[in-house]
N, C-alpha and C positions, 0 to 999 in steps of 0.2 A: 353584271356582265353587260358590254356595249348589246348593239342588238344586230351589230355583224359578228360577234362573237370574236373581235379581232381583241378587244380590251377590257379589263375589269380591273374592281377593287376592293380591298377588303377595308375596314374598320370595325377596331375593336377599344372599348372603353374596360379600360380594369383597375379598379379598386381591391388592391392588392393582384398584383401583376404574374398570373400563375406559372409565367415559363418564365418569367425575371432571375437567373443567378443571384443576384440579391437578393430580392425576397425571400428564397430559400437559405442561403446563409445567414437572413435576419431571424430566424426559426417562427417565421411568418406570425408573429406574436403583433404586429400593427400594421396591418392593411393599408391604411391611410399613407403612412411611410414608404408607399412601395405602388405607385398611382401612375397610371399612362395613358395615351389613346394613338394605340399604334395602327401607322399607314401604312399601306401596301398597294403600287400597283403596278399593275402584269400588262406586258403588250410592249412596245416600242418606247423607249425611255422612260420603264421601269422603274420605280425606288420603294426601297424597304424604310420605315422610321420605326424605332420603338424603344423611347428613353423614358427612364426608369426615375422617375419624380418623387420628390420627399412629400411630405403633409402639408407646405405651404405653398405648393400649386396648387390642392385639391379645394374646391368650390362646387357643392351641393345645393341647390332646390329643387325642389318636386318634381321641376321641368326642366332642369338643365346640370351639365356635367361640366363643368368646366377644371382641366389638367393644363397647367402652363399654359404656353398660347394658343391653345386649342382647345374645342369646346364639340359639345350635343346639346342640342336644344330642342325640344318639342314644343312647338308653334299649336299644336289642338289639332293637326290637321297632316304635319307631315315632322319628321326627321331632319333638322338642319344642323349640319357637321360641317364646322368652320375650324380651318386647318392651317397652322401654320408650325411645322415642323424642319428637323433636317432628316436626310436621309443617310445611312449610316453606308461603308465601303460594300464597292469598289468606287460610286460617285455619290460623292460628299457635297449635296443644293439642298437647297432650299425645297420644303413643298407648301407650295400655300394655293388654297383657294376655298371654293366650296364644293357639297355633296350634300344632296337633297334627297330624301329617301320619303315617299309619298304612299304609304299602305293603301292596299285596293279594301281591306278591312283587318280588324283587330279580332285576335282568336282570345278564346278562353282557355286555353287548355296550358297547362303545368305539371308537369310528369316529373316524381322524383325517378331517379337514376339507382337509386342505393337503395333499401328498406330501412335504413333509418332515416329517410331523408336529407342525409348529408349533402348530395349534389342534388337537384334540378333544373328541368332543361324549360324553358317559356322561349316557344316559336310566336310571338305579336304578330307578325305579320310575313307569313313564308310568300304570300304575291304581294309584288310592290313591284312600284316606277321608278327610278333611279336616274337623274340628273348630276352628270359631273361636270364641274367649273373650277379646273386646276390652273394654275399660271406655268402652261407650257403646253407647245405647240402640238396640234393634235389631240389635246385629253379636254374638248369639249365635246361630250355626247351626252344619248341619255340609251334606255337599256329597261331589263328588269333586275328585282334587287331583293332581298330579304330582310329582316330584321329580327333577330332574335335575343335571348341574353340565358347564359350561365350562372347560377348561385350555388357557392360552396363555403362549409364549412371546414372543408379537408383537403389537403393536396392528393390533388387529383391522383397522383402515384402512389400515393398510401391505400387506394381502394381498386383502381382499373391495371389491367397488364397492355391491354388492347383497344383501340376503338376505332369506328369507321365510321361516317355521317356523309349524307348526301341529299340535296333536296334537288327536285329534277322537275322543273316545270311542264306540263302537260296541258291536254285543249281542253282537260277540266276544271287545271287548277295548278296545283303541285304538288307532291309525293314527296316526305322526308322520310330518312331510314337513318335510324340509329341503335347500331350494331357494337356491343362493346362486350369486352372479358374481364369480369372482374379476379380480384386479385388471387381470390376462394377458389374462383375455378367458373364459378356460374356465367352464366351469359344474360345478358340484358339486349334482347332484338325487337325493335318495332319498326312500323310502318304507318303511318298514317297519311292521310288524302283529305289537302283542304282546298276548300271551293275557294274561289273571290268572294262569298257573302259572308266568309269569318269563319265555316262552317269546319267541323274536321273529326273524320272517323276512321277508325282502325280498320284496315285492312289488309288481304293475303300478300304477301310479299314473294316476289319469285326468289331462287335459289342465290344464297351467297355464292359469287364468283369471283375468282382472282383474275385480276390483270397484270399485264408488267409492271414490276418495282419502280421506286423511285429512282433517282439514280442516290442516295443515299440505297439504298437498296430496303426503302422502306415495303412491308408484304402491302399490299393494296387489294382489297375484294369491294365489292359493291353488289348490286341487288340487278340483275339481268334474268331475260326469257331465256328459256333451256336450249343449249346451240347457241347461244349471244357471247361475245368476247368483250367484255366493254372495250374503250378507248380513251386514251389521252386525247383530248385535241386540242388545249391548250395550258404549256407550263405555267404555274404559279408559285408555291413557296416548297421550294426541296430545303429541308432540314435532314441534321439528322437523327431526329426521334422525329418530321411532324410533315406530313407533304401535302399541301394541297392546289387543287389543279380540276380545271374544265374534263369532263367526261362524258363524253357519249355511249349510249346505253340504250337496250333496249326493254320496256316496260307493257307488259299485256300487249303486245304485239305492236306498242307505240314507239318510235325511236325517240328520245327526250336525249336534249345534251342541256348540264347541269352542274354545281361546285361539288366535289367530292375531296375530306379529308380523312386523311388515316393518321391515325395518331398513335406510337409505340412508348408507354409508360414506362418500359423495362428499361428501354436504353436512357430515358428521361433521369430516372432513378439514377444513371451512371455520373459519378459526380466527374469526370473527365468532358462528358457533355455537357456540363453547369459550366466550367471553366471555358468550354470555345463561346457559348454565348455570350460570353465577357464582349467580345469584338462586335457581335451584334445588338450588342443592348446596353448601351450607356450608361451612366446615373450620375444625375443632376438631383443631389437633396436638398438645395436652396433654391427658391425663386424669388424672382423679381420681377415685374414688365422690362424693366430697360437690363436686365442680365442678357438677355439673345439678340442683340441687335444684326444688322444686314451683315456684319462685318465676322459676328461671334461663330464661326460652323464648326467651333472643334468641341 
């Protein structure tokens, strides 16, 4: 998020693409076939991208991910995200530039999600700097940022009904909460509180509370002091299984505003919502460098 709170952005790197329509009609039998690194940003000329890549855009080493014309790179020292995608309707440009994600330190912590370990969650670095350098007007800022990464062996809707996640910066640090329903009925809730020195320990979490829906009408609760109403305070990605969006909140008597997702499996599951994502998720299973030139946006 900018550090007026007026702009932010997401990126996400997936090697087998888990809200992909395709990937799920491919019976997620090859990962690699199914490869993206979708943008997203929120604020004042806004765009969503998120194409859905065969196996010969994807490029691997230790330190770098590179999907079509877009890549991550870890430098030793920071997060460099070189972007050169389109943005899918209502406006069909271009996004290209850079996004610099600088950890203030690196955590240890890996939390499976499931008791077989099918999912876990690895927050690297829940405080970080965040530098954007997009090509259009206005989307040069810098801000604070996150970095985290997801590992799974299973579609997500084969094990969860529900989920809700939120990390919410603080003058100690930042507080993530990850709140989910698994499929069985169980719930999986924590909370943990990391310093800037990498550090991070579990602690009390105040009461789950609801706020307004999305306007998908997705249920939305988060983690607020008793008599607290969270808040929206700035839209981001209304789906309709997946909403996420700036909230303000209040924490041990601190007011914190921070990213908050709700994510509904059930509706995910509905294969009529596989079918609208067709319109927002592309797929391109051949590449080339010279396949997307200035000219190619369709």
């Amino acid at each position: 998020m900018s550090d007026d709170g007026q702009k932010a952005v997401s990126v996400i790197g997936f090697i087998g693409s888990v809200f992909s329509p395709w990937y799920a009609w491919s019976g997620r039998q090859y990962p690699e076939n199914h490869c993206c690194i979708n943008v997203a940003t929120y604020g004042p000329g806004g765009r969503f991208t998120m194409t859905d890549r065969g196996r010969a855009a994807l490029t691997t080493t230790p330190d770098t991910l590179t999907v079509g014309p877009s890549r991550m790179h870890w430098n030793g020292t920071s997060l460099v995200i070189t972007i050169d995608e389109v943005s899918g309707p209502p406006v069909i440009s271009r996004v290209r530039g850079t996004i610099t994600v600088t950890p203030r330190a690196i955590t240890q912590v890996e939390l499976p999600l499931t008791a077989d370990g099918a999912h876990v969650w690895r927050p690297f670095a829940p405080i970080s700097d965040i530098t954007v350098a997009l090509e259009a007007p206005g989307w040069q800022w810098s801000g604070h940022g996150y970095f985290d990464a997801n590992f799974g062996t299973r579609a997500l809707e084969a094990y969860f009904d529900f989920w809700t996640w939120g990390r919410y910066p603080t003058t100690a640090g930042a507080t993530c909460f990850y709140d989910a329903v698994r499929r069985d009925g169980s719930r999986f809730d924590t909370a943990i509180a990391f310093g800037p020195d990498g550090s991070a320990r579990h602690v009390a979490a105040p009461p789950r509370t609801d706020f307004k829906r999305s306007g998908w009408r997705i249920r939305r609760e988060t983690r607020a002091d008793p008599g607290t109403t969270p808040q929206q305070v700035l839209a981001m990605l209304d789906a309709p299984f997946y909403s996420r969006s700036a909230v303000a909140t209040r924490l041990n008597g601190e007011v914190v505003t921070g990213v908050h997702e709700a994510l509904d499996l059930t509706r995910f599951r509905n294969p009529l919502v596989k079918a609208m994502l067709v319109a927002r998720v592309p797929r391109r299973a051949g590449w080339s460098p010279s396949a997307e030139s200035d000219t190619d946006l369709l």
